[in-house]
One Martini backbone bead per residue (centre of mass of N, CA, C, O) as a GRO file, in nm:
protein
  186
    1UNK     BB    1   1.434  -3.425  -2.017
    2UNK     BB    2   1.126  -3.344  -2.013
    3UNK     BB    3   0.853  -3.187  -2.139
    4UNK     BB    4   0.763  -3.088  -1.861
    5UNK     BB    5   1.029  -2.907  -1.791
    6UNK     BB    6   1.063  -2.770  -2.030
    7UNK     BB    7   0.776  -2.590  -2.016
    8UNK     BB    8   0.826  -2.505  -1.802
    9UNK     BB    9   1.131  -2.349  -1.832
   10UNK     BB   10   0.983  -2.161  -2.073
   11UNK     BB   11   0.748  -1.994  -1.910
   12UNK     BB   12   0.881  -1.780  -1.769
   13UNK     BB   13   0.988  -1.624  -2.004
   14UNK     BB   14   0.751  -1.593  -2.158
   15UNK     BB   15   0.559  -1.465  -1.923
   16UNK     BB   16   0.768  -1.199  -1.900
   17UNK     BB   17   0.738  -1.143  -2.216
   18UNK     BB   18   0.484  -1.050  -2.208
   19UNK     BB   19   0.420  -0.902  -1.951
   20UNK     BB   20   0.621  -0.635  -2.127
   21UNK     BB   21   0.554  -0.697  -2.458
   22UNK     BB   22   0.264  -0.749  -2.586
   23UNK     BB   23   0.259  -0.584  -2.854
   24UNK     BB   24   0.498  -0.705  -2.969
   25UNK     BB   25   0.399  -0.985  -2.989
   26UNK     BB   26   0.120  -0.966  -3.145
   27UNK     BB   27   0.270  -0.830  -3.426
   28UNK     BB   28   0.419  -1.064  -3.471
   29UNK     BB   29   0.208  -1.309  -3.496
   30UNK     BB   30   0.052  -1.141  -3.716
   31UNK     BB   31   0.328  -1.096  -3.928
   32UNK     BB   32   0.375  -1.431  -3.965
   33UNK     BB   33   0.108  -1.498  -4.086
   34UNK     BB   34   0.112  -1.323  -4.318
   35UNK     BB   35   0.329  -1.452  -4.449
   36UNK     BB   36   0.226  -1.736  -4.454
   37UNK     BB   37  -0.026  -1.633  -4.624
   38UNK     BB   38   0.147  -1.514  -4.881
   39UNK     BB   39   0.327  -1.775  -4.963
   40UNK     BB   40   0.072  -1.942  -5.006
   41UNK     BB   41  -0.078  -1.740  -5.258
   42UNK     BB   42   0.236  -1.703  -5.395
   43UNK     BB   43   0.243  -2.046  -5.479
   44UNK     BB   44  -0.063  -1.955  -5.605
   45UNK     BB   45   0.001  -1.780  -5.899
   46UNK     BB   46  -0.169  -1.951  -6.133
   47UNK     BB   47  -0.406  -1.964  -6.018
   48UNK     BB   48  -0.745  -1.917  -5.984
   49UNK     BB   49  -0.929  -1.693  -5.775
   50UNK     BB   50  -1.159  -1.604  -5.548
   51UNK     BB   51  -1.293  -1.395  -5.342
   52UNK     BB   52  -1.357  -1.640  -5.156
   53UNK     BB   53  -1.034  -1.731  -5.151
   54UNK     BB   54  -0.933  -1.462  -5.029
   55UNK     BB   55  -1.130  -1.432  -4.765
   56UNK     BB   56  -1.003  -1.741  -4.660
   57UNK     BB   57  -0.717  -1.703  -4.615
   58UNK     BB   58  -0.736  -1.432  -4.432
   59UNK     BB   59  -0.955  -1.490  -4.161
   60UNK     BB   60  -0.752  -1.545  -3.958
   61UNK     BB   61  -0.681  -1.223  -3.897
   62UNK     BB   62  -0.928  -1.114  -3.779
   63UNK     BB   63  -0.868  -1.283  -3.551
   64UNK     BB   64  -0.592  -1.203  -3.456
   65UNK     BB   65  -0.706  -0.949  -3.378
   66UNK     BB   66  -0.872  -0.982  -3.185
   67UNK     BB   67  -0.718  -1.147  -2.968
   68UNK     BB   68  -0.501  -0.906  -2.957
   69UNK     BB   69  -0.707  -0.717  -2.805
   70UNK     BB   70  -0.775  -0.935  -2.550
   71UNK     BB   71  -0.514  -0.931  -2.459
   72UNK     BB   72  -0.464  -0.649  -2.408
   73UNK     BB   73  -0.668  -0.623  -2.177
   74UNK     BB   74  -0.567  -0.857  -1.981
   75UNK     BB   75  -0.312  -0.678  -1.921
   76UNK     BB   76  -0.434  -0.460  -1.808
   77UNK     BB   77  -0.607  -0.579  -1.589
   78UNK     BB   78  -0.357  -0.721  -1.447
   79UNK     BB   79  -0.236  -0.450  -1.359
   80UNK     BB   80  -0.428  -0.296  -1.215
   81UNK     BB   81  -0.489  -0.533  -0.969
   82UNK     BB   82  -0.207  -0.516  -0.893
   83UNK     BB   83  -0.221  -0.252  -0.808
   84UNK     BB   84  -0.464  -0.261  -0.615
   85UNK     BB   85  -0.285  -0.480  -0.433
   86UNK     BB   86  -0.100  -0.259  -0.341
   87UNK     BB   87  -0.281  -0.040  -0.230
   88UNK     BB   88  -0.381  -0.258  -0.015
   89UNK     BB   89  -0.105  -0.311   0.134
   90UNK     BB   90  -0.021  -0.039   0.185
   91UNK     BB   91  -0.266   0.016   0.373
   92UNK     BB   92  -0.230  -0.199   0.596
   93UNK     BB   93   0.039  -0.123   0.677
   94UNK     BB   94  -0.057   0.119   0.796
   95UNK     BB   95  -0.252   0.027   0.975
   96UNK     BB   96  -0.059  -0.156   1.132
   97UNK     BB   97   0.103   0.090   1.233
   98UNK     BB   98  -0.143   0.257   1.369
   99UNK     BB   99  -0.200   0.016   1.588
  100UNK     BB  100   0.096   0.041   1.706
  101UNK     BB  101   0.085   0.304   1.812
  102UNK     BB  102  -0.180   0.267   1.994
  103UNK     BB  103  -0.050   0.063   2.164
  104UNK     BB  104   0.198   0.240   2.265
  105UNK     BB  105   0.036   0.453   2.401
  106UNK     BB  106  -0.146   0.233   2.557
  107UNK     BB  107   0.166   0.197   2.719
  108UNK     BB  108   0.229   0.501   2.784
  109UNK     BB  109  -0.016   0.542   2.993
  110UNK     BB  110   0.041   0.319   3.181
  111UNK     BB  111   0.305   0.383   3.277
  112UNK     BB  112   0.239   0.657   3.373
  113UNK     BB  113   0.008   0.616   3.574
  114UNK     BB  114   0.146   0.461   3.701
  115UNK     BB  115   0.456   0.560   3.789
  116UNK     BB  116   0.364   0.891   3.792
  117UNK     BB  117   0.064   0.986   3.899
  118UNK     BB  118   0.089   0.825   4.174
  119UNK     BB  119   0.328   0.994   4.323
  120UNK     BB  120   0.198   1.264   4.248
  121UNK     BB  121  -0.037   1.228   4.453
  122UNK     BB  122   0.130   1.170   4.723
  123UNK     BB  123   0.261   1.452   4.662
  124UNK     BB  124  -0.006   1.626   4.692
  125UNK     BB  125  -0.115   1.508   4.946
  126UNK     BB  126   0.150   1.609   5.134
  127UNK     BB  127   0.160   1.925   5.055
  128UNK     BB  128  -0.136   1.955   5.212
  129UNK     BB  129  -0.076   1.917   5.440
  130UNK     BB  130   0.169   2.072   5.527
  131UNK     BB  131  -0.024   2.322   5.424
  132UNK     BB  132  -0.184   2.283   5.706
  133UNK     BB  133   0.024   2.275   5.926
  134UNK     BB  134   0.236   2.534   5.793
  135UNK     BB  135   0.055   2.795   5.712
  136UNK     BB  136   0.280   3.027   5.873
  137UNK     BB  137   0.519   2.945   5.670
  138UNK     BB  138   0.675   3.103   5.437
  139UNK     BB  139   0.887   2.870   5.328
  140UNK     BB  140   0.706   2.632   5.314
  141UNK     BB  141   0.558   2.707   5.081
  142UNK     BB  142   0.715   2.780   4.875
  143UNK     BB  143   0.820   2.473   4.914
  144UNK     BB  144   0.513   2.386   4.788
  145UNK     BB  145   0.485   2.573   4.514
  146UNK     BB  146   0.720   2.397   4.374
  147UNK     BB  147   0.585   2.126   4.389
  148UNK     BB  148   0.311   2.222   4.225
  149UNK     BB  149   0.449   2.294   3.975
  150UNK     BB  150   0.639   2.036   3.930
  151UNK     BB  151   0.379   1.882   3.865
  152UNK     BB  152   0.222   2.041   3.674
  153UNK     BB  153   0.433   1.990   3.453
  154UNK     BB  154   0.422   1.711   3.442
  155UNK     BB  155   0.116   1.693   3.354
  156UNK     BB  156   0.163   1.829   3.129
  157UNK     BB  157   0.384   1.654   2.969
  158UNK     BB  158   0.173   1.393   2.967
  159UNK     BB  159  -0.044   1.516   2.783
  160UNK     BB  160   0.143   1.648   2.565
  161UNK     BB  161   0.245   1.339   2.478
  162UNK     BB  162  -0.054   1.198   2.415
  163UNK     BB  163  -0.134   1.443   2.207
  164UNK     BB  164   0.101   1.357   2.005
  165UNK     BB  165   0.042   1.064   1.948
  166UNK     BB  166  -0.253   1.130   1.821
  167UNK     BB  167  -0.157   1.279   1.612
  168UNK     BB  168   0.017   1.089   1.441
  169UNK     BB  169  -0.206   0.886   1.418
  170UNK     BB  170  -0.375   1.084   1.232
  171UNK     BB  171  -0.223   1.121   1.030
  172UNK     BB  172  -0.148   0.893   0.918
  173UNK     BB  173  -0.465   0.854   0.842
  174UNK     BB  174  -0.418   1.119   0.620
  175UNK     BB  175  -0.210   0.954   0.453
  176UNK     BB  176  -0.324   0.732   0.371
  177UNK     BB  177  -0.615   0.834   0.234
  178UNK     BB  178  -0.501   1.005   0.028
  179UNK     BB  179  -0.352   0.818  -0.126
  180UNK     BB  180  -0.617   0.625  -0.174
  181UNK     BB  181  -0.705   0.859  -0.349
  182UNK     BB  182  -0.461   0.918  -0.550
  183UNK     BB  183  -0.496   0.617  -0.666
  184UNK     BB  184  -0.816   0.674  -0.780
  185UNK     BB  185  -0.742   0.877  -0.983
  186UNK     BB  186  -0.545   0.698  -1.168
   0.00000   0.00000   0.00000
């Protein structure tokens, strides 16, 4: 194994273990720091040093106060990112949902026109002459009252079904902007 596969294969558990635990990781490295530099200190038990050798010891203790400091930011930033990078995904998801509704609606739109809405014409317009040629028969107006209440139900329910389909529509995009709203607020 080269040392390029080792720092390779080395990288990704540690890069999962620092982004799990950020602050337990600056923590030790910064009590590490500390411990070699208080051992390196007394050591030198002996020796006199002055006040500018003592905080020459120590200064790179609040450089790593500083990094550390650097360090969380950038993982709440990465956090943040991450966050609104699911948040505009799944906005995108429901948008693409919203599309599919949108193309099944004027699918079945389509088909309920060509399929339903022409033959309930030519049986519209058979039933209004049969009623101008038979119009003195009071049985055959009767049975083509019936046919006529039952276009109009049924153009009433290809309505009813259109006007279902857009209010689902319109949900559903109230449903993910008030999401992207309350991800917004948090």
């Amino acid at each position: 194994m080269t040392m390029k596969e080792f720092f390779l294969r080395i990288s990704k558990p540690i890069g999962k273990l620092l982004n799990k635990y950020p602050i337990v990781i600056a923590a030790v490295v910064i009590y590490l720091y500390y411990l070699m530099t208080s051992f390196d200190l007394f050591s030198r038990k002996g020796q006199h040093l002055s006040f500018i050798e003592y905080v020459l010891q120590f200064d790179s203790l609040f450089f790593l106060w500083l990094v550390a400091v650097l360090f969380l930011q950038v993982q709440k930033m990465k956090k943040h990112q991450e966050e609104e990078r699911n948040k505009r995904l799944q906005f995108e998801r429901t948008l693409e949902r919203q599309q599919i509704y949108e193309q099944i609606v004027t699918d079945i739109t389509m088909l309920l026109q060509d399929n339903v809405n022409n033959p309930l014409a030519i049986i519209s317009v058979t039933t209004q002459e049969i009623r101008r040629k038979f119009g003195s028969d009071s049985d055959i107006i009767r049975w083509i009252d019936r046919i006529d209440g039952a276009i109009s139900r049924i153009n009433t329910a290809i309505r009813d079904l259109q006007a279902y389909e857009a209010q689902k529509i319109l949900h559903t995009t109230a449903s993910a902007v008030s999401a992207v709203k309350e991800g917004d607020k948090k």
